[in-house]
Backbone as a ProteinNet text record, in pm:
[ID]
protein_1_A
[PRIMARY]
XXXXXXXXXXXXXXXXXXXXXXXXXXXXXXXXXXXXXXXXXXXXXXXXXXXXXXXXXXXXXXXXXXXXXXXXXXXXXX
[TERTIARY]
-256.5	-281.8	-154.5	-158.3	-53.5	-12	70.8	126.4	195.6	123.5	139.6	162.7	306.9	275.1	161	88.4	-24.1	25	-46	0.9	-138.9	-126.6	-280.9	-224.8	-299.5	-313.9	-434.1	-413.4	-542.3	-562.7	-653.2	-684.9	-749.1	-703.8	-805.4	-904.6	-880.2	-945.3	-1057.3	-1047.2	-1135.3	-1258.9	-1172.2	-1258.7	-1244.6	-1106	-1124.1	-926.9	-943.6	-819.2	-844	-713.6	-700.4	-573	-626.5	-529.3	-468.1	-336.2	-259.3	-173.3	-139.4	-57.8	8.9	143.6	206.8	277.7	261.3	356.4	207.6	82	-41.2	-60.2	-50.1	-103.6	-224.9	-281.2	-409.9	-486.6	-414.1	-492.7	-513.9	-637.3	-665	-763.3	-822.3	-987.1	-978.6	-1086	-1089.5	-1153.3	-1173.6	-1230.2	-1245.2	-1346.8	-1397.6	-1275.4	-1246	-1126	-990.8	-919.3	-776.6	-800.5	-918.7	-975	-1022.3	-1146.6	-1213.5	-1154.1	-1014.2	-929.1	-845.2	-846.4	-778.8	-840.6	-931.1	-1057.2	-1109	-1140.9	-1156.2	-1046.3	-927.6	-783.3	-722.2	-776.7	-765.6	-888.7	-1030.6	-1085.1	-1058.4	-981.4	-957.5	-820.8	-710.3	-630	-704.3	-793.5	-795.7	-869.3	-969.4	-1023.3	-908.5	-830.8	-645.3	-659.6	-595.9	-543.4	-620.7	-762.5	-861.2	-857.1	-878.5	-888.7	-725.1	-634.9	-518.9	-503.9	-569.2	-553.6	-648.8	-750.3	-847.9	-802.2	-723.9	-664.8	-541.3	-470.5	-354.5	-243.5	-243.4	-138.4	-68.7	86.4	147.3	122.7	144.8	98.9	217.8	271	383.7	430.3	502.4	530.4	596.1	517.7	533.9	641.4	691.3	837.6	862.5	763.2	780.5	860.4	905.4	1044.8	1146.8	1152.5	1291.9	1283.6	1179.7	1186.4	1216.7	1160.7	1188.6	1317.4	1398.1	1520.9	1580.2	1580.9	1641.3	1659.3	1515.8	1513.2	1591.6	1600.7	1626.3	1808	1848.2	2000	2027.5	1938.1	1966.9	2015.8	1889.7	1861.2	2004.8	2101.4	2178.8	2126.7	2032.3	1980.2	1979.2	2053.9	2031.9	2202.3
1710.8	1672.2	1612.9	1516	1459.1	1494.8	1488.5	1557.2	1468.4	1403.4	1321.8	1370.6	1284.5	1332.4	1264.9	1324.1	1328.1	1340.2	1224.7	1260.2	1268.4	1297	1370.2	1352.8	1293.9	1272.1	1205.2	1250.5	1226.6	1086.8	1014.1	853.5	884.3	854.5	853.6	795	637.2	552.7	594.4	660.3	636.4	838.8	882.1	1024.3	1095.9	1105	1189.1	1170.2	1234	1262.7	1141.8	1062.2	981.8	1044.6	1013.8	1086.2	984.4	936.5	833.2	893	866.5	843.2	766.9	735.5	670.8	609	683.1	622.4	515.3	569.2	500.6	374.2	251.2	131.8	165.7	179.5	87.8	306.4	388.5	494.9	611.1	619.9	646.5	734	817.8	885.7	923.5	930.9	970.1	1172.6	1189.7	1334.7	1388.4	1412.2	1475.6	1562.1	1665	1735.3	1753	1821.6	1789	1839	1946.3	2022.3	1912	1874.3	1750.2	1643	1583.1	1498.5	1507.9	1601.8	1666.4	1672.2	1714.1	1700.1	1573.5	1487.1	1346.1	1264.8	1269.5	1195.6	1270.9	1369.4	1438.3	1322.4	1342.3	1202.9	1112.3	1062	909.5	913.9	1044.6	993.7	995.9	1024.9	1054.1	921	848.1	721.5	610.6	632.9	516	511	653.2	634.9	627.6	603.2	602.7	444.2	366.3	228.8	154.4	207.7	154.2	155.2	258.2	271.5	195.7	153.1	71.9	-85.4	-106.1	-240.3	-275.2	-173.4	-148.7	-175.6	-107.9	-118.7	17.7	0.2	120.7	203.9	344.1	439.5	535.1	501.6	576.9	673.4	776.6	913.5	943.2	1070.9	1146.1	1178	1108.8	1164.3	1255.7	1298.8	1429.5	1454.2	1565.2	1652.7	1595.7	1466.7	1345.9	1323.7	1253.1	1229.1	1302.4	1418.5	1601	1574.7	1622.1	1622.2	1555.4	1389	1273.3	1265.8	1333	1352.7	1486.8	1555.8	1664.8	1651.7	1549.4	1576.5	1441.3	1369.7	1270.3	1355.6	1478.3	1546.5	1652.5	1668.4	1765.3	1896.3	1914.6	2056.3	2094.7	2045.7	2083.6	2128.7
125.1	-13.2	-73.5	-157	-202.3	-356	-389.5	-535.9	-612.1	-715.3	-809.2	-908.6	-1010	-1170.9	-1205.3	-1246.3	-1386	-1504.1	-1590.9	-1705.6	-1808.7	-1892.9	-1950.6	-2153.6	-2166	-2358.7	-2411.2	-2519.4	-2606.8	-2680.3	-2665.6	-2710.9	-2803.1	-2966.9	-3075.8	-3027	-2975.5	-2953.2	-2879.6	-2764.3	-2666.2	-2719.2	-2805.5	-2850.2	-2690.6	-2634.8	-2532.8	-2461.2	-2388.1	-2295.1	-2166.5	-2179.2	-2061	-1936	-1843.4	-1690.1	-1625	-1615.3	-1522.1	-1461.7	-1352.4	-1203.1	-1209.7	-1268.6	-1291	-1148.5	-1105.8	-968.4	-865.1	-881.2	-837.8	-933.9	-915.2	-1021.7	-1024.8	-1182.9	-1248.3	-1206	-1100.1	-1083.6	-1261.6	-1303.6	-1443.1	-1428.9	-1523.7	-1532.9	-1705.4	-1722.9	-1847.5	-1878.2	-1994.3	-1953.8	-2141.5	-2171.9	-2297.1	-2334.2	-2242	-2200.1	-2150.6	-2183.3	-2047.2	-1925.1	-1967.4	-1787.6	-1712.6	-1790.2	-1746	-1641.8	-1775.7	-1746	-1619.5	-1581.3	-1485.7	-1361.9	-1366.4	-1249.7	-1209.6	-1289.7	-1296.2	-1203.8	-1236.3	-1196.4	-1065.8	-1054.4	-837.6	-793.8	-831.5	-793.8	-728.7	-845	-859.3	-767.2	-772.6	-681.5	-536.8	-505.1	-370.5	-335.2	-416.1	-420.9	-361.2	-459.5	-467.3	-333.6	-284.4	-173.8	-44.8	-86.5	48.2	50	-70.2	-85.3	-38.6	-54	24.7	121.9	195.6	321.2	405.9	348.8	431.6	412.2	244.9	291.5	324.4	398.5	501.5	385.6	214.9	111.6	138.5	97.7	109.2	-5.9	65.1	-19.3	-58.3	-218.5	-256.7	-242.5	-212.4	-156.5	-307.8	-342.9	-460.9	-496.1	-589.4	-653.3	-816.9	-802.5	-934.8	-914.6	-823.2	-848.4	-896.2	-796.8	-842.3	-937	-1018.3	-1145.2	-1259.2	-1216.3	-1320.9	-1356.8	-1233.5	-1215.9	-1276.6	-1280.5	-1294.4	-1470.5	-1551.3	-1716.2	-1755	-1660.6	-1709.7	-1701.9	-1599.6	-1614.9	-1685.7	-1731.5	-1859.6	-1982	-2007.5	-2130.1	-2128	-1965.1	-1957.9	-1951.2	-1907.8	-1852.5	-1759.5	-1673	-1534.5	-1482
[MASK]
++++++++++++++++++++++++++++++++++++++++++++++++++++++++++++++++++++++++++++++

């Protein structure tokens, strides 16, 4: 299983919680909920990465931690 940041907020616009994968292009779900939203966007990552793989696109290797890290010793917390 692969481990993506998710990121999860609320769209006046859309009357619901949108889910992006920032490190996945265009990978999104929507969700009434953040549970929802959440459940929706494991989905959709697993979609991404079935559809890259059949048209032989590389598939990003998860850099949460790095990134954690990388804000957190911007912010000096680390």
């Amino acid at each position: 299983m692969y481990r993506y940041t998710i990121e999860i907020f609320y769209s006046e616009e859309d009357e619901g919680y949108i889910a992006v994968v920032p490190e996945l292009p265009g990978c999104s779900a929507f969700g009434e909920t953040e549970e929802e939203a959440l459940k929706e966007i494991k989905t959709a990552i697993e979609l991404w990465i079935e559809a890259a793989k059949k048209e032989g696109r590389e598939i990003p290797k998860p850099r949460g931690k790095e990134l954690l890290k990388a804000v957190m010793e911007i912010k000096g917390e680390v």
